[in-house]
Structures are given as structure tokens and as C-alpha cells.
N, C-alpha and C positions, 0 to 999 in steps of 0.2 A: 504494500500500500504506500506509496510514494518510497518516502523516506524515511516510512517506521516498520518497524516490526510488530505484528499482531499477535498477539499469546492466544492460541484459539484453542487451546487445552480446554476438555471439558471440565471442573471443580465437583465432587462428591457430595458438595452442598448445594444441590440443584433441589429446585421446589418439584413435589411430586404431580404426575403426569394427570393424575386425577380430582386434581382441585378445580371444581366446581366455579365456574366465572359467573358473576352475576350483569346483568345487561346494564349498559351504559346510556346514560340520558345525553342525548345527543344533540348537545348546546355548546354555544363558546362562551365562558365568563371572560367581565373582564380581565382580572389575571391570565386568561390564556390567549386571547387577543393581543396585551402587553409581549409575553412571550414569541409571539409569533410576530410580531413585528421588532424586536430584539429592543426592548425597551426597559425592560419587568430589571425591578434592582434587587430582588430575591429571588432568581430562579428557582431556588433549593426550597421555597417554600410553596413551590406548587409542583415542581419533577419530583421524580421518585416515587420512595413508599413513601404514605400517610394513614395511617388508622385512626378512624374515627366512631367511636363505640365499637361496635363489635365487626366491622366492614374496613378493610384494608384496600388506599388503590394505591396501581402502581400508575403515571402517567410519566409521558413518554412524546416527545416533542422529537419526530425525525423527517425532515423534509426528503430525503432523498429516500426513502425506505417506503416498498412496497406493503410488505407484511411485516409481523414482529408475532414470535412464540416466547413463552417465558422458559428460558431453559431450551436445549437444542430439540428435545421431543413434549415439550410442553404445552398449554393452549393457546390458543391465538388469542394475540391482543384484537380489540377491537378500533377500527379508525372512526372517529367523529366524522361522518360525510363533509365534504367538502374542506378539508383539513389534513396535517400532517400532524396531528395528535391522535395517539393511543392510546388507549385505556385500558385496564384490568383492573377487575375488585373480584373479591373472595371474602368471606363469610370464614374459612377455614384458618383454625388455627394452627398455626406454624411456626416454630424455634429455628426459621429460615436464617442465618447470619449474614448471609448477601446472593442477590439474586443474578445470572444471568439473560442476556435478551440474544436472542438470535433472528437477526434479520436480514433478509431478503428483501436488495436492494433493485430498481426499476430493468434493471439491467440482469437480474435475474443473480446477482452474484450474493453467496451468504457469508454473516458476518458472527461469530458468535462473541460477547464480551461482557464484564457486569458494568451493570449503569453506575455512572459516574455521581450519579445523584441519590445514590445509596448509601455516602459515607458520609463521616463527619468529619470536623474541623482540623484541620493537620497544623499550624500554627499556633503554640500555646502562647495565652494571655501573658505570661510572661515577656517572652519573646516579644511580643508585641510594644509590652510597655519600655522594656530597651530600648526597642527600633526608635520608639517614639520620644524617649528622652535622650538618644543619638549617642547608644552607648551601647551598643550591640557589637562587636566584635568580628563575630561570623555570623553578620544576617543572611550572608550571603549565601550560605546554608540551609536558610529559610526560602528566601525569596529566590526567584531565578524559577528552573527546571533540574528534577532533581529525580535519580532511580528511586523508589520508595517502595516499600511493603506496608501494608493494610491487612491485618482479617491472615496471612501469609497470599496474598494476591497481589503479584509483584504491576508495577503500572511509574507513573511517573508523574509527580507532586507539581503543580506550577503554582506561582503567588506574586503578582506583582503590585506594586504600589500607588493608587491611583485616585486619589482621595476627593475629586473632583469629576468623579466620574458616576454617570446613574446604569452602565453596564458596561461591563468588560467581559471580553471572552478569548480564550487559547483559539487560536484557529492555526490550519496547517494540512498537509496531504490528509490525514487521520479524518477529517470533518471538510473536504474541499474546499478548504481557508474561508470558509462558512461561519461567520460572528454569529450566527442564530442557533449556531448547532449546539456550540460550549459555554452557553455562559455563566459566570464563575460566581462563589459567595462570598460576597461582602464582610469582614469580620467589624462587627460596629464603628465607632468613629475612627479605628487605625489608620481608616484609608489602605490596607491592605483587602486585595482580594487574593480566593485561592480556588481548586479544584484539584482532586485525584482524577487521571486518565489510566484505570486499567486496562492493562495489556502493548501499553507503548513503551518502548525502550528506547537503548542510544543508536544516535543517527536522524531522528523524527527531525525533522522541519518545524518552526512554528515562528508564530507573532501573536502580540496581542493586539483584539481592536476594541476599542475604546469609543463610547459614547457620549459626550460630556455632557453634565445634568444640567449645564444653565445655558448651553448654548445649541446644545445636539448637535457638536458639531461630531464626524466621526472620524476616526484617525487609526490606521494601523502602525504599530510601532515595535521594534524589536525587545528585546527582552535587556534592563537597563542591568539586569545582573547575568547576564548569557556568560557563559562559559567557553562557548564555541560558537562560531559563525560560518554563513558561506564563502565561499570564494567571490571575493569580489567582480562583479557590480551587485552580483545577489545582496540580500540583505537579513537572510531572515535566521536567525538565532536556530541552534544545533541542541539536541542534550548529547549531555556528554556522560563520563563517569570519572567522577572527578577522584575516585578511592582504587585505581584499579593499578595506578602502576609503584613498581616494586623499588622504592631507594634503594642503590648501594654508595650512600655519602657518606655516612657513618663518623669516620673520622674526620672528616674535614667538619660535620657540623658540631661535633662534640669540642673540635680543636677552637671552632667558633665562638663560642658560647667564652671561651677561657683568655681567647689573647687582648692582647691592648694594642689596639689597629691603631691609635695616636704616634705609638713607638715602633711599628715595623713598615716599613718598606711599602708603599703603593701606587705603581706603576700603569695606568688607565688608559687601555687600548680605546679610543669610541667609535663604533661601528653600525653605519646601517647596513643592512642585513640582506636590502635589496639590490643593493649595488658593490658591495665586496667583492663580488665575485656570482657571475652567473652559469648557469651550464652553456653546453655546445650551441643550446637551440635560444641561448637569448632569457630560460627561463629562470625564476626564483629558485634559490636552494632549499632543499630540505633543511629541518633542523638534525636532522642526524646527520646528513650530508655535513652540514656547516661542525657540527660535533665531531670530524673528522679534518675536514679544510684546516678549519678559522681556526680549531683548539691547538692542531701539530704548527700552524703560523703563530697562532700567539705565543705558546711556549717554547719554539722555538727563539723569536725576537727576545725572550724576557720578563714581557710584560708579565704581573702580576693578577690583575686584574681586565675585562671586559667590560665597558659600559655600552648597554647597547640603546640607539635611538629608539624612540616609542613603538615596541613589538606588539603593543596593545591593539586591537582593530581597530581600522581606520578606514573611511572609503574611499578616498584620493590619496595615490603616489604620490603627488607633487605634494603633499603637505607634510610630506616624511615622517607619517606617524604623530604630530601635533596637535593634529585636529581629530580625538579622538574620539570613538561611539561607541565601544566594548573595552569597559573599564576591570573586565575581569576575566577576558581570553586574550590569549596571542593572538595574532594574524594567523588568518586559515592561508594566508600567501606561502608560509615556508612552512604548514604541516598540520596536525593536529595538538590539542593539549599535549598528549602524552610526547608526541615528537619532540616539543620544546620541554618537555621534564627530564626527559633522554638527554640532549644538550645541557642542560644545567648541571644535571649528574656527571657528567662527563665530561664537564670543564671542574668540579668539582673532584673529581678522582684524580686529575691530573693539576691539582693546588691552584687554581684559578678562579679566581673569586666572578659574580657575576651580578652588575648595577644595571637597573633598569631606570632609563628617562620618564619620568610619570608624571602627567599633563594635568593639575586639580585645579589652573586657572581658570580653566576657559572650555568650553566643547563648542563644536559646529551647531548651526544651525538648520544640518538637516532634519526633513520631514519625517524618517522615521524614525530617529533619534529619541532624544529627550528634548529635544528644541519642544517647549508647549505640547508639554507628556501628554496631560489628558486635558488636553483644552483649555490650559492656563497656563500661567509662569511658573510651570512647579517646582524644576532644578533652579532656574533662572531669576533675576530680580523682573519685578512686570516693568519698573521705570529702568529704559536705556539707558538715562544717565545713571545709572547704576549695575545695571544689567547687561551692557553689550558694547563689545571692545572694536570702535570707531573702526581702528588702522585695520585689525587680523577679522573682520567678518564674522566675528562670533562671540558667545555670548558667556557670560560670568556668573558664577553659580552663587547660590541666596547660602552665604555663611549663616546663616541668621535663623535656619530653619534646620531643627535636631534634625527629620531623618536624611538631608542632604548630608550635615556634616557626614553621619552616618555612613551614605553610602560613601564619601570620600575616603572615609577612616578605615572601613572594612575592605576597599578596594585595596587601601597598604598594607596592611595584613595579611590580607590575600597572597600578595604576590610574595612577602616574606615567606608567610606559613606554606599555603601550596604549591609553591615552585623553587624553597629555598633557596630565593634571591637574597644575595648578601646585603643590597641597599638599596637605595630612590636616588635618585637624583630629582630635583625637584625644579621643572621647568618654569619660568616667568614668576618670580617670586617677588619682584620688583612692584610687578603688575596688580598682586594681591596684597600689599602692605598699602598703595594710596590709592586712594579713593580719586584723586585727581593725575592720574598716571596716563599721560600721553593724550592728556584732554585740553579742549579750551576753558577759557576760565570761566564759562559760563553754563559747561557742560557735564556738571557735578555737584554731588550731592554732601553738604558737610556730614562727618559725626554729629555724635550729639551733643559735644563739646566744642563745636565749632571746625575742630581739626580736619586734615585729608586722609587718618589714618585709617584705613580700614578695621575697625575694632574686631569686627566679626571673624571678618578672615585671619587677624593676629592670633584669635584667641583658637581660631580654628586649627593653626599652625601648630603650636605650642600643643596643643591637646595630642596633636598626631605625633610628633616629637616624642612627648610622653611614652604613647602608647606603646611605638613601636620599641621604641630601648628597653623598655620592662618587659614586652612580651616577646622581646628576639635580641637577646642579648649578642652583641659582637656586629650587627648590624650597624649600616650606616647611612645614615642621611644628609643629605649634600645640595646646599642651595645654588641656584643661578639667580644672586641679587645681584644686582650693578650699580647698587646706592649706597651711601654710605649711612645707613641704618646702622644702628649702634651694635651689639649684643650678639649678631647673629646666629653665632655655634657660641655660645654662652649659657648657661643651664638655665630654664625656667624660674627657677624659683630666686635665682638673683634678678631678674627682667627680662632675661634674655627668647631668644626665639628656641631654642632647641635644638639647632643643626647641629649636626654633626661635624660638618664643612661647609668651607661657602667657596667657589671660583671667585678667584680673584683678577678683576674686571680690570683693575684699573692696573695693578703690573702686566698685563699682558697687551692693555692700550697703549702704554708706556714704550713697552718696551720692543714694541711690533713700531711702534712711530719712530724709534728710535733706529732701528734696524733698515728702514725705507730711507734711511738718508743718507744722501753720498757720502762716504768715508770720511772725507775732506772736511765736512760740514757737521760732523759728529760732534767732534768737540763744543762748539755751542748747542748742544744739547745734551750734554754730558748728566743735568741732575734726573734725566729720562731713568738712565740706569741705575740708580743710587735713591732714590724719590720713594722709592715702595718700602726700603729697610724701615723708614719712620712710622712706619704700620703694619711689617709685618708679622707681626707676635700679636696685631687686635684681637685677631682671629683664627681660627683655624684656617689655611688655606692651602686651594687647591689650584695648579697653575694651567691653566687651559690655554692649548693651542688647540679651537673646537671645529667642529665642521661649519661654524657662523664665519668664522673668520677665511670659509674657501669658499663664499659662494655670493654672488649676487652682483658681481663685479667687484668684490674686493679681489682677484686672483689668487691663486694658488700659493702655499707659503714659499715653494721656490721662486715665483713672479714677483713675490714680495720684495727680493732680494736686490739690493742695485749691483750695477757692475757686468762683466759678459759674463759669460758663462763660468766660468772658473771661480770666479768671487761670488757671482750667485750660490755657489755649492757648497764656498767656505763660508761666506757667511750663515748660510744656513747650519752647517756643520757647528759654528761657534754659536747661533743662536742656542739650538739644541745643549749643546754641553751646559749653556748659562742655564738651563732651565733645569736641567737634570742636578747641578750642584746647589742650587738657590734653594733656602729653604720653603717650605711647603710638600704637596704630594701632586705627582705627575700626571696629564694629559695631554696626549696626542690621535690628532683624527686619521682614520685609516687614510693611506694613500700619503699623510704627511710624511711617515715616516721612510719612504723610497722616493721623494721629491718629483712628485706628481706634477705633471708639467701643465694641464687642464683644470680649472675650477670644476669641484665636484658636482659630478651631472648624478641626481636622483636613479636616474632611468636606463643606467648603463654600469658596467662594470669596473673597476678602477683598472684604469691603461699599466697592467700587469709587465706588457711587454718592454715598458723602458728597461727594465729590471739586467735586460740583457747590456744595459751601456751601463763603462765600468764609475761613470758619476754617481749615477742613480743606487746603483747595486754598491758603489762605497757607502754610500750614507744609509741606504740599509744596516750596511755592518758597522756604521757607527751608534747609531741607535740602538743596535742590539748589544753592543759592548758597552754602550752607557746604562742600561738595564742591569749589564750585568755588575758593571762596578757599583751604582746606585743601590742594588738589592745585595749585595756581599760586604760593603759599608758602614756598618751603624752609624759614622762620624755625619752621614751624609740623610739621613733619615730616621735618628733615634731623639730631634730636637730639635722637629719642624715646625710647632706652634712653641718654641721656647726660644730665649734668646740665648740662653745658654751655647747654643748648638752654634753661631754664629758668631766672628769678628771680623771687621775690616783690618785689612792688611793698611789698605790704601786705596781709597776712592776720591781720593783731589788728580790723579794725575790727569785730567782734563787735555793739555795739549798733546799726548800721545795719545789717548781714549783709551787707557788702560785700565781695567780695576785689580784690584786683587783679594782674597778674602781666606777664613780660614772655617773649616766645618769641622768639630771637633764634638766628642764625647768624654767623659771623665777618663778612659782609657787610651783614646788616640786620636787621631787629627789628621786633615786633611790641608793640602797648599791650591789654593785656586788662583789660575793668572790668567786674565782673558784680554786678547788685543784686538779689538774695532777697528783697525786698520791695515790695508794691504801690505803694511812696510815690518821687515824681519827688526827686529828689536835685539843688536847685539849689547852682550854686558850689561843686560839688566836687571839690575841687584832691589832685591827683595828681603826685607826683614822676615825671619825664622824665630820660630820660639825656642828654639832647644839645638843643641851640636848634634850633627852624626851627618849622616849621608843620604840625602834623599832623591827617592827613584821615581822618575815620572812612569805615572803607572798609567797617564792617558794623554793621548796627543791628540785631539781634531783634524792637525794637517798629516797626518800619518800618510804613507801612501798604501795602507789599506783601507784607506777610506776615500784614496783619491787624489789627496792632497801631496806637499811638496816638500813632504819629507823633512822639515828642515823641526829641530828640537833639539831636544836635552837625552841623556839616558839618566845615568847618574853624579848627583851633583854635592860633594861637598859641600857644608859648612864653612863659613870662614867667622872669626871670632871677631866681626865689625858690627858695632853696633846699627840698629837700620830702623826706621818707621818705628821706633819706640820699643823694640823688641831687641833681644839681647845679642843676635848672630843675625847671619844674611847670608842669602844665596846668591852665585852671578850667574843669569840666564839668557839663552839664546830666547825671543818669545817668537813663534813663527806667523804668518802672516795671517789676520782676518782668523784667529783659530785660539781654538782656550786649551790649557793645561793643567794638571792635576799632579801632586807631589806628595810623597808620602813617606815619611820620614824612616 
């Protein structure tokens, strides 16, 4: 039957074949007229069984159904002429637990199932009153489509939240996307409705369609808690089985739960998933596929970690997963649920941690979305100037309303708990702290203090914050602000927002504007490079070279680079090194790190084949030996939100545009020397903290990575005092390229 499976087994508790039917007064009340015109907001109080003194009916509303028996050899129902209502009443008493209907449909085809308007309430009042005070955890469990047992009569639970609605109904192949066939019961004011469908499983197709009570207006809509979706451009929500596949992570999530991710090492491949890499034919990869590719590249390079752009469903490519309308399945683009549980597990066996981009600013304004769920502003604020974001076409959700936070909150959970994802990254956080963000002045709404700050959405933050640390210990949440908000990975209960991390916006604008200027021209801009030290221990941070920064005409970060060819590669080579030794924790976007010579195109594969010229394929193996030094290091990663971990050698030397600096732990220390310029730097002496002999343990101009060879190996000590330190080194510094020394 479409896309479901039918359980057409007969059950042992069929009503006996000899029960006595009594005749049917052959009228329409109104309740059944409502019905039949799909309007009735208690169907459950006129379907089904009902006894009434000593006379039990069963009624039976099936527009495409010829006949109907109670039970596969049982009596026939009777139809109301001119109707697609069926009746049965009996006089006989019976300890029936639940009945089937077996119908023969115009086409002659038979159906056997128990009526759906047999059971009772699947959603406890509890549950409910969470939802409602937006503190439910896994409503997601509740609501959605879910495998379920009854009575042991396996079928599949649906519940969606629609509080503004005078009928809602599951429609899908199972009912021929027929809103009159299923409609569902109302549980009192929750604004949740529900129904059991015996005898559907995983793979069924459905939507809900919705009737709204104040306007009639009617709308089909996917399911706001789906699991699984079509394959796009389809749109219509999948059941799945969200318990059926088997972890083997064990130790990585046990080693989870125990380490201090502040103090080890995190190196942040970020990857869309649509364009890393395609097959022969042009097409998406699997996630197991990509659990073979992307995990032997990633762990090959170093990297530590995965962050992957919004895997969440989406129905536009070009919005790269942003704009999102399934806040609780992957993309059916690269596979099924369990396909991406497989890849998680299997970046996780092989110690690779795994950050998902997650979108709670803002969702599209598609129709069958949540844009005007059930014929109002449900997710959404109803006033635009509050509601809907001018620039990105889409609309901003009502912090202000428990079960939205709700479903925001259980959507992070989710993806922590059922897919043991390591973190969030947390997209447009800029966007959700002011209320006058990217607005004219006259196109906003104050607080209630007069202020632009979002209270709702603050509070809403901080709450999720909370949640997820307590309930997924070793996890991490990771802001994209770009303002200078105070607190933002600062704990709650001092004011702070909660993050874990935040990108850091403004060393990367810095220091990318610094990098675009001709060599010559450096030196007056010399506090570009040195500017971010005065902040950066505010926060926790993370240094992003992001996929924002390749695309839209900004160009590619090798384009970024001035100079011909040669200097474009070392500078980029020395950008890189600055970023790998700088305090904070590492990002780079796929394709940056082999010097992608195209601005990232969504829609295509990263141009692989430079890989074969020995430029491209140097700075591969520079990146990947900066991984490696960066992660085999502590000096370089055990005191990245501390100042401890940090001292300037010397950041005045302006007319050579040199800095130098030192990263160091209670136990050992690193020498960093970086030259902004084309010109080889002979005998240039650097204060040392200590006597012995130090071995450049990394060169940018190496000529394995391309460059011109020219450096240090090992370099004595000389007992001259230098930059305040007690000895100094004399150094070759080689062109447009940084150094690393190590005592």
C-alpha cells in the first residue's frame, strides 16, 4: 500500500461470527455530517465503539470502502444510504479488547485492520504538562510518528501540535492523503492532537492536514518533529525506527563524558557534505560512503574533529542546509537515519569527534513547513517587526512561547542523545540577542525595558546551555556571534550566555584584512596582527577560516593572497601556521586546506584534481603536519582561553612585519617567529628564555610544502641578553613563512 506496510494478520480476539446486529436508523446527525465534511473537532466521540445502556455501536466513516465485516468472517456493517458511514450495534455482551474491520474497497481489493478509533489516549497528562511548561526533554518521543504497541497490536503512534486548529488529520498512501479518513483526538487545551494507526510501520509516507478553527483555512504540513523525510523536492515526513541500530562507541563516549575538551587539542575540519566530494554520476554520497571517504581524509590530515554544515532537512541546495524544515532528521540527500548513525559511529571508532551547524534563529517560510503551522503565527512572532528577518526571507521563532522553546530545546538533545553528536555549533546568534539586528530604526520592536535585547531569546539560550552540559557531559556548544556581547562562553549563573565557545569574528576580520595587503604596505597595518591579544582570554575562542569567508565574491583563501603565484602559496602557508600556533581552537573549511583555487560552489565537488600540482598538494602536507604538531603539543593547546599559555617575544617590530611569541605550558614551551614579508631575514636575533639548543621543529617554507627551502635546523643559545629575556637566538627567518623552535 504505497509506502506502508499492512499487518493483515488475523488477532485471536476477533468478535464472534454470531453476534446478532441490530438495524440501523438510517439518518445523518449532525455530528456525522460535521464528520463527513472533515470538520467535527472530536472525531473519537462519534467513531468507534460507544455503549449506550445495554446497545453497543460501532461507527465507521470510510469513503472509499464498499463493504465492511466486523472481523474477517464477521457481519456486515450496514451503510446509511447515500453515505460512506457504517454502522453496527449488538445487544451482545462481549469482553471484546479490540475489534477488527475488514473491508472491501470499490475496486474490489480487501483490507483487514483494527479501527483506529478503538483506542485510547497515548500521550500522558504529564507529558503534556512539560510540553507545555517547555521543559520536556524528549517530546520528541511523544510527538512526531513513532512504532508503538497497544493491547500487543503493533501500529504507529502520531501526535502533532496544533493548538489553533478545529481538525487535524495523519493523511498518507495508508488513507489516499485523504484528511476525512484520519482525523485525530484533540487532548484538551495542550493543543496537542494524537491517533494510533494499527498495522503501519517504517517507510509509510504521511502529512498532516490541518483545518484552522477561526479561519478554515486548510493546510497540509509535514511533520515539525519527523524523523525522516523524502528525497527532495518531495516533502512528506517518513516513520522511521529511531531504536533499531546497534552503537559500537562505547569508549569514545564513556572517554566523553571524563575529559576537559578546554585543555586538549581541537582541530575543526567544516564540511558540506554535498559538495566534498561526489560520485562518478554527479550524485550525493552516502553517509556510509562518506564514513569511508571523509573519515580515512580526515584522519589522515589530523584533524581532530568534523563540523558538518546543516545535515538537518532542508529543501533548497543553495541554502546549504540554513534554511531549515526537519529539525530532527538528517537529509534523506546522503541516506537514511540509521546511514548517518553509521557515520557518526565510525568517525567515533576512529577518535573523531562530530559538530553539527544547528539553525534555532530563523526557519523558511515554506508552505508546508511551520511557516503558519495551523493557520496562525505558531512557531513564528505574528508582528514582522519581530517575526521575520528583512535580509535572509525568513522568519524568527516566538522565544516567548514554552512549547516552541521546547521544541528548540529537545531538537539539541536530540541530536546529542540520538546520534551522539559531540556539539552544536550554533548558527546567527548575533541575530537572536537584538531585537534591532540588521533592521531600520523604525522596524523594531523594544523590550520591555526599553532595550534591543532580545530577553526571550537570551533566556532561551542560556536555558539550552544549561540543558545540554548537565544532560551530555563532554559536549560542546559553540557560538557564531560577531558582536561584542559580553559573557558569551561564560557560565550562567555569573550573566553569562552559556557557550561553550564562540568564533572569533573579529581576529579573523583582522587578520584576513591584514593578509590582502601588499607586503610593502603591511607594516602600516601592523596592530591588525597584534589587536586580538587584548581580548583574547575574554572568551573562549575559536579561530575560523569558515566557508563564509569563500563564497559570494569574497574569493577563495588562496585568491585572498597578494602577490603571483609563489607568494600567494606562502602566504597562505604562513597565514595557516599563525592560526595553528595562536591561541584559541582550530577551523578550517574543506577545500581550504589544499588551496582551492574557485570560490566554493554548493553544487559541485571540490576541484580534487589540483591536488596533483606540487603547490596545492604542499600545503596539503603543510596543514596536515600542522595538525600534527598542534595535537602532539600541549604548549600549543593546553592554555587557549588562559593567558598563561601565551607571551610576546616581540610584537613592535613593525618595519620588518615580524612578530614573535612564545606558547608554553608549566613543563615546556614553544618559539614562534613569523615574517609578513617576501625578504629572507639574515641574523635575526630573538630573545630565548632558557640556554641549550633549539630545533626548528617546523618551517612553512620547507620545500615539502613547496617553499624555498631556506631556515634554521639547529640553533644554539648565545648568553646575550634580548627583548627582556635572558639569552637569544640568531636566525635565518625565511620569506612570507613562520617558524616554530623548540628548545
Amino acid at each position: 500500500m504505497g509506502h506502508c506496510k499492512v499487518n493483515k494478520k488475523t488477532k485471536k480476539n476477533q468478535p464472534k461470527a454470531d453476534l446478532t446486529p441490530i438495524p440501523v436508523v438510517k439518518q445523518l446527525s449532525d455530528d456525522l455530517i460535521r464528520i463527513a465534511e472533515a470538520k467535527h473537532h472530536d472525531a473519537f466521540s462519534v467513531l468507534g465503539r460507544h455503549t449506550n445502556d445495554d446497545t453497543t455501536t460501532i461507527t465507521v466513516y470510510a469513503p472509499y470502502a464498499e463493504s465492511i465485516n466486523l472481523g474477517p468472517k464477521g457481519p456486515v456493517f450496514e451503510r446509511i444510504p447515500d453515505s460512506d458511514f457504517f454502522l453496527y450495534k449488538t445487544t451482545e455482551d462481549t469482553v471484546l479488547l479490540h475489534y477488527q474491520l475488514a473491508v472491501t474497497d470499490k475496486e474490489g481489493n480487501k483490507n483487514l485492520s483494527y479501527d483506529p478509533y478503538d483506542f485510547g489516549t497515548l500521550i500522558a497528562e504529564f507529558d503534556q504538562h512539560l510540553f507545555a511548561s517547555g521543559n520536556h526533554w524528549h517530546i520528541y518521543r511523544k510527538l512526531g510518528a513513532h512504532l508503538h504497541t497497544v493491547d500487543q497490536i503493533k501500529g504507529v503512534s502520531f501526535a502533532v501540535w496544533a493548538p489553533n486548529a478545529q481538525r487535524v488529520s495523519v493523511v498518507g498512501d495508508f488513507n489516499h492523503w485523504d484528511g476525512r479518513c484520519t482525523p485525530m483526538r484533540a487532548l484538551g487545551g495542550s493543543g496537542i492532537w494524537e491517533i494510533f494507526l494499527p498495522g503501519l510501520t517504517v517507510g509509510c509516507a504521511y502529512k498532516f492536514e490541518i483545518l484552522n478553527m477561526h479561519s478554515q483555512e486548510l493546510l497540509v504540513k509535514t511533520d515539525p518533529y519527523g524523523q525522516q523525510f523524502e528525497f527532495r523536492p518531495q516533502t512528506a515526513s517518513i516513520v522511521t525506527n529511531a531504536n533499531h541500530y546497534k552503537w559500537l562507541d562505547d569508549s569514545w563516549m564513556d572517554h566523553r563524558k571524563e575529559h576537559d575538551w578546554m585543555r586538549e587539542a581541537m582541530s575543526i575540519y567544516e564540511v558540506h557534505l554535498g559538495s566534498w566530494k561526489r560520485d562518478d554520476q554527479g550524485n550525493f554520497l552516502n553517509y556510509r560512503d562518506l564514513a569511508v571517504d571523509l573519515v580515512d581524509y580526515v584522519k589522515e590530515m589530523g584533524f581532530t574533529h568534523i563540523e558538518l554544515l546543516p545535515i538537518t532537512e532542508h529543501p533548497l541546495d543553495m541554502s546549504w542546509g540554513y534554511q531549515t524544515t526537519g529539525y530532527f532528521a538528517p537529509t534523506s540527500r546522503h541516506g537514511t537515519p540509521d546511514d548517518f548513525r553509521y557515520f557518526v559511529d565510525i568517525c567515533h571508532q576512529n577518535n573523531i569527534g562530530i559538530i553539527l551547524d544547528w539553525v534555532p534563529a530563523h526557519f523558511p517560510k515554506d508552505s508546508f513547513a511551520l511557516a503558519n503551522f495551523d493557520g496562525t503565527a505558531l512557531y513564528e512572532h505574528e508582528d514582522p517587526r519581530k517575526g521575520e528577518h528583512r535580509d535572509w526571507g525568513t522568519l524568527i521563532y516566538n522565544y516567548s512561547r514554552n512549547e516552541v522553546k521546547n521544541f528548540l530545546l529537545a531538537s539539541a538533545n536530540f541530536w546529542l542523545e540520538e546520534f551522539h553528536l559531540d556539539g552544536l555549533r550554533v548558527d546567527a546568534v548575533a541575530s537572536m540577542l537584538y531585537l534591532d539586528y540588521s533592521r531600520e530604526p523604525d522596524d523594531w520592536v523594544p523590550n520591555m525595558y526599553g532595550g534591543n535585547e532580545n530577553l526571550e531569546a537570551i533566556d532561551f539560550m542560556r536555558h539550552m546551555n544549561t540543558i545540554t552540559h548537565e544532560q551530555h557531559p563532554g559536549t560542546v556548544v559553540i557560538a557564531e556571534e560577531s558582536t561584542s556581547w559580553p559573557q558569551v562562553t561564560r557560565p550562567t549563573w555569573t550573566g553569562g550566555l552559556g557557550f561553550s565557545m564562540k568564533w572569533n569574528m573579529g581576529w579573523m576580520h583582522d587578520i584576513l584584512s591584514y593578509m590582502q595587503e601588499d607586503p610593502v604596505h603591511r607594516m602600516y597595518h601592523h596592530d591588525n596582527l597584534t589587536f586580538g591579544m587584548l581580548y583574547a582570554f575574554s572568551e573562549n575562542f575559536v579561530l575560523p577560516f569558515s566557508h563564509d569567508e569563500v563564497v559570494h565574491g569574497k574569493g577563495s583563501m588562496l585568491n585572498k593572497m597578494p602577490g603571483d603565484e609563489w607568494q600567494r602559496f606562502a602566504n597562505l602557508r604562513l597565514l595557516y601556521t599563525f592560526m595553528f600556533t595562536y591561541p584559541g581552537k582550530k577551523l578550517l573549511f574543506q577545500g581550504c586546506e589544499f588551496g582551492q583555487g574557485t570560490e566554493w560552489n554548493f553544487n559541485q565537488a571540490l576541484d580534487w584534481y589540483v591536488l596533483d600540482y606540487p603547490s596545492h598538494n604542499g600545503l596539503k602536507t603543510l596543514v596536515k603536519d600542522l595538525n600534527k604538531i598542534y595535537t602532539a603539543q600541549p604548549a600549543l593547546f593546553q592554555h587557549d582561553f588562559e593567558h598563561e599559555g601565551f607571551e610576546w617575544i616581540d610584537c613592535h617590530d613593525v618595519d620588518h612585519s615580524i612578530i614573535s611569541y612564545r606558547r608554553k605550558t608549566a613543563d615546556e614551551e614553544l618559539i614562534v617567529i613569523l615574517n609578513f614579508t617576501p625578504v629572507v631575514r639574515e641574523s635575526y636575533r630573538i630573545g630565548v628564555p632558557a640556554e641549550g639548543i633549539y630545533t626548528e621543529i617546523f618551517n612553512s617554507d620547507s620545500n615539502y610544502y613547496n617553499g624555498s627551502n631556506s631556515g634554521n635546523g639547529n640553533v644554539p643559545s648565545e648568553p646575550t641578553a634580548w627583548m627582556n629575556l635572558p639569552h637569544s637566538v640568531n636566525l635565518t627567518l625565511p620569506p612570507l613563512a613562520g617558524i616554530i623552535l623548540k628548545l
